[in-house]
N, C-alpha and C positions, 0 to 999 in steps of 0.2 A: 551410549546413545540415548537422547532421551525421547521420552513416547509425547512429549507436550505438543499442541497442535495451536493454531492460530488460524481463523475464520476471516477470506477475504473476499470481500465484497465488491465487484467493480460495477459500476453504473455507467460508464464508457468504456463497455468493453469492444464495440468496433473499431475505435481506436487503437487497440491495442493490440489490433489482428484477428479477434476472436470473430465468428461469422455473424455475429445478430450483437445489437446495439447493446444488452443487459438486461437482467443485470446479470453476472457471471459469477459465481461464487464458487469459490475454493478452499479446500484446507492445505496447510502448510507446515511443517515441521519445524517448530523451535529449539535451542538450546537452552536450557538455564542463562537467567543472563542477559540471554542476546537483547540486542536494542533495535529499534526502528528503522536506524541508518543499517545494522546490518543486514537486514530482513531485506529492504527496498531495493543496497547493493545486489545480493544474490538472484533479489528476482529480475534485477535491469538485467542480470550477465544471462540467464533466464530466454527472458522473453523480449524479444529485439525491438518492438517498439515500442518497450514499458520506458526505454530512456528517452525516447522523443516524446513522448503522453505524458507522463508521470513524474520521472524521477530520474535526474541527469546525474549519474556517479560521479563524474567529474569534479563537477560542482559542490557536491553532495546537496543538491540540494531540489525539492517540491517544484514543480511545475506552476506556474501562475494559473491556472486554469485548470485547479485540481485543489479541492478541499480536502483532507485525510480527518476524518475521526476515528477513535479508539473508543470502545465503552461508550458511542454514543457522546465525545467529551473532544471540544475542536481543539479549546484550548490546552496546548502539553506542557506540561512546568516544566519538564525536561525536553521537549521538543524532539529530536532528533535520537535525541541519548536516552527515551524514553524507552523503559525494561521491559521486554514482552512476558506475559505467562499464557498458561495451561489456560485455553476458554478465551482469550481475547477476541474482540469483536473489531477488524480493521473495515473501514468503509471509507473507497473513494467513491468521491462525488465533484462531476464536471461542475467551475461555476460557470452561470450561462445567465446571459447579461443581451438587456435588452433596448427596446424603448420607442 
């Protein structure tokens, strides 16, 4: 079992059932390895309306109404299949669109 942690940041967390808007921050247990998609899997199965908010397993696929940065870094080369480690900094962020 590995001790690696992963830091998650939600900025819509009344969305996601938690009681106050955010921001809500967490740590999370990684394994060597793991990716994005797995991460976002475990936590849809998790927390029941991170797949209506977030992140639709089904689909595998990001919410239109939800930004994900890593490291502060939107764009992912690997997108989905991108490798977590030890110290990663994950941050959802609603976008919120006006006018």
């Amino acid at each position: 079992m590995s001790s690696s942690k992963v830091r998650l940041e939600f900025w819509m967390a009344d969305r996601l059932g938690f009681d106050q808007p955010g921001p809500i921050i967490l740590e999370e247990p990684v394994e060597e390895g793991e990716t994005l998609r797995s991460l976002l899997t475990r936590l849809a199965k998790r927390f029941g309306h991170f797949s209506e908010a977030l992140f639709d397993p089904a689909t595998q696929s990001l919410s239109s109404e939800v930004s994900l940065l890593i490291n502060n870094h939107i764009a992912l080369s690997q997108g989905m299949d991108t490798k977590l480690k030890d110290g990663d900094q994950i941050l959802f962020l609603p976008i919120l669109a006006g006018g």
